[in-house]
C-alpha positions as CSV (number, residue, x, y, z in Angstrom):
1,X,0.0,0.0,0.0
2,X,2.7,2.5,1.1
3,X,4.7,2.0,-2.4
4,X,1.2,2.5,-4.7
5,X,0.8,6.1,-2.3
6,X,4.3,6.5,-3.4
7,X,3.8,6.1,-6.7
8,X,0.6,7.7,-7.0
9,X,2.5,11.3,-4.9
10,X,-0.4,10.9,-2.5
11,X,1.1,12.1,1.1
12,X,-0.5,10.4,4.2
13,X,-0.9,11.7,7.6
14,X,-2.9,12.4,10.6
15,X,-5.9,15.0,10.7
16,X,-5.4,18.0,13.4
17,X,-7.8,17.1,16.8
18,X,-8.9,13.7,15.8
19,X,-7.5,10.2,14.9
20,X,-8.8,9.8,11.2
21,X,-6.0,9.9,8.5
22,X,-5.6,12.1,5.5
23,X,-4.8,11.4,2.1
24,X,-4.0,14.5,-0.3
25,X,-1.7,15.6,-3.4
26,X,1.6,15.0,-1.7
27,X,2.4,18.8,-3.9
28,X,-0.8,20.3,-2.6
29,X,0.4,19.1,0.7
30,X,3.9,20.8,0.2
31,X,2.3,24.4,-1.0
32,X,0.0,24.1,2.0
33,X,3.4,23.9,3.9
34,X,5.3,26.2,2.4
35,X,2.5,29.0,2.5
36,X,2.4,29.2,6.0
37,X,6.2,29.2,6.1
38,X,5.5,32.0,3.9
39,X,3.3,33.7,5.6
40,X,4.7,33.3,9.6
41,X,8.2,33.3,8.6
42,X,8.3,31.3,12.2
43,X,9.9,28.7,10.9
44,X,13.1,28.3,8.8
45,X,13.9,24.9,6.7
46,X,17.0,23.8,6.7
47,X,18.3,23.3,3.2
48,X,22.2,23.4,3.5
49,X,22.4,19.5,5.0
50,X,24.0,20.8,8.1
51,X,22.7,19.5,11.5
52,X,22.9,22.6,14.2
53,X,22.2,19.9,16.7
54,X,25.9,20.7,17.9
55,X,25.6,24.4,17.6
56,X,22.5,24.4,19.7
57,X,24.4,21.9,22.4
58,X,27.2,24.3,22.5
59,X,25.1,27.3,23.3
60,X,23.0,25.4,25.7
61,X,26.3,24.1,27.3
62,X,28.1,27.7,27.6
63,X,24.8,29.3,29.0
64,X,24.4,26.9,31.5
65,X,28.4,26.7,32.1
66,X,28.1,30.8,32.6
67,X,25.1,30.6,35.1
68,X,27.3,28.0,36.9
69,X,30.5,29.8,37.2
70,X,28.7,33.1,38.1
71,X,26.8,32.1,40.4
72,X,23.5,32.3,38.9
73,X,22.6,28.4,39.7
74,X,23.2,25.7,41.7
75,X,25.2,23.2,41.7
76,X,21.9,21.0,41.7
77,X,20.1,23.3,39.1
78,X,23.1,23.0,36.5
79,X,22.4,18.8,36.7
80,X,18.6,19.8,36.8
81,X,19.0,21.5,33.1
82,X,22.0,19.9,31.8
83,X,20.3,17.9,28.1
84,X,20.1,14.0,28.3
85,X,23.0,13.6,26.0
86,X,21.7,9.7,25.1
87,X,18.5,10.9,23.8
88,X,19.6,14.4,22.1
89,X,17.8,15.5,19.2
90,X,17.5,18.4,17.3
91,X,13.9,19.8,17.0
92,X,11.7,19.6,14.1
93,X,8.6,20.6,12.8
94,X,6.0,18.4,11.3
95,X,2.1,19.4,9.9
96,X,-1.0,18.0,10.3
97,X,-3.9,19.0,8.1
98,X,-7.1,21.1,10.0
99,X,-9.7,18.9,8.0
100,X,-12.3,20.6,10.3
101,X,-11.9,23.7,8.9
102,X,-13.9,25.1,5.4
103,X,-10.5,25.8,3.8
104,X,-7.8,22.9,4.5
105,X,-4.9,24.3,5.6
106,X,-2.1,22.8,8.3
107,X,-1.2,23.0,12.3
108,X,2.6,23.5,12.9
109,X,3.6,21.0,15.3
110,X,7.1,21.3,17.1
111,X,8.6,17.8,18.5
112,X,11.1,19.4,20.6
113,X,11.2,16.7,23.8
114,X,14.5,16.0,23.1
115,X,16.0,18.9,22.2
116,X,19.2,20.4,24.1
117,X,17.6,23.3,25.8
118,X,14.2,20.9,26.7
119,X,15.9,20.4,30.2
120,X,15.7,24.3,30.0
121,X,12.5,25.0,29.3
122,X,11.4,21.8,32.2
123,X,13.1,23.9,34.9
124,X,11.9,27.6,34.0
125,X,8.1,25.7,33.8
126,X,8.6,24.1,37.3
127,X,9.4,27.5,38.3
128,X,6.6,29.3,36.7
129,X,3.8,27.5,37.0
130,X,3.0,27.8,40.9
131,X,3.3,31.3,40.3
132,X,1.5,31.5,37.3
133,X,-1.5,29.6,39.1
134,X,-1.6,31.7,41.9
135,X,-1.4,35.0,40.1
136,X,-4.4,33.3,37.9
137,X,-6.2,31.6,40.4
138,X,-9.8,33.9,40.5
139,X,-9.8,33.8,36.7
140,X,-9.1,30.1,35.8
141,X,-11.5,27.3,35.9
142,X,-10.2,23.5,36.7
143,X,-13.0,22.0,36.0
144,X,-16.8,22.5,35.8
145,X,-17.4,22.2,39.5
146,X,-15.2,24.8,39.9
147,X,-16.6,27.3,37.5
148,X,-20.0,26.9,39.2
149,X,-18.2,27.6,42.4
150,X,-17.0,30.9,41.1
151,X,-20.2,32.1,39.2
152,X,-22.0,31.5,42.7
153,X,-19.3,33.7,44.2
154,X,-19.8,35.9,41.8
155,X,-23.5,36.4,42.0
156,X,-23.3,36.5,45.6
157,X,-20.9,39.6,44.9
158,X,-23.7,41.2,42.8
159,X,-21.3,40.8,39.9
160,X,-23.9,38.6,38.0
161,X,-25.7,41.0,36.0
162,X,-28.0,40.7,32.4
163,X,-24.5,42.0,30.8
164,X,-22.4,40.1,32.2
């Protein structure tokens, strides 16, 4: 089956926000792609056949060398963020299509989990997030318990009004 796709240029993939599969143009696929490199400019391609994996190790290293040696972390904080150098990988992009929208067009979707500044990005999240959810905590709903909780509050505040 996969080699008559092949042969027929027919790309296969996974729809955005649901488990059915997609079969389209494998070129329509590409200029659906390649618009919305186009038009976000988020996103470059690399073309040249060079891997920055090591480039981005070496940053990620010397940052977190820097921070070290200036005191900026821990001793524990350095290990905390320092990349899995077993499972390094440089991140990539893939796109899935929105089938649920009128006109087709893709969702950008970053596989980044083993990337060298993931370790990074773990830490600072650990770090934000209890403050994040505190600052946040009138505002967000957990569940739908909650938001009747809140509306009740807020009625009882007289906040509950026709406009509201």
């Amino acid at each position: 089956m996969q080699r008559k796709l092949r042969k027929a240029n027919i790309a296969v993939g996974q729809t955005d926000k649901s488990k059915l599969f997609f079969f389209i143009d494998a070129q329509e696929y590409e200029e659906k792609i390649r618009k919305y490199m186009s038009r976000t400019n988020a996103y470059q391609e690399i073309t040249n056949g060079i891997c920055s994996l090591a480039d981005d190790l070496h940053s990620v290293l010397t940052l977190l060398d820097y921070l070290l040696k200036h005191n900026r972390i821990t001793k524990e904080q350095y290990k905390q963020m320092y990349p899995n150098l077993k499972t390094l990988d440089l991140a990539h992009i893939y796109f899935n299509l929105k089938a649920h929208k009128p006109e087709i067009s893709v969702r950008p979707i970053l596989a980044s989990i083993n990337a060298p500044a993931r370790q990074i990005s773990s830490f600072l999240d650990q770090l934000r997030t209890p403050i994040y959810n505190y600052v946040t905590k009138d505002i967000t709903f957990i569940n739908s318990i909650d938001l009747i909780r809140k509306l009740n509050e807020y009625q009882k505040q007289d906040y509950l009004t026709s406009t509201t």
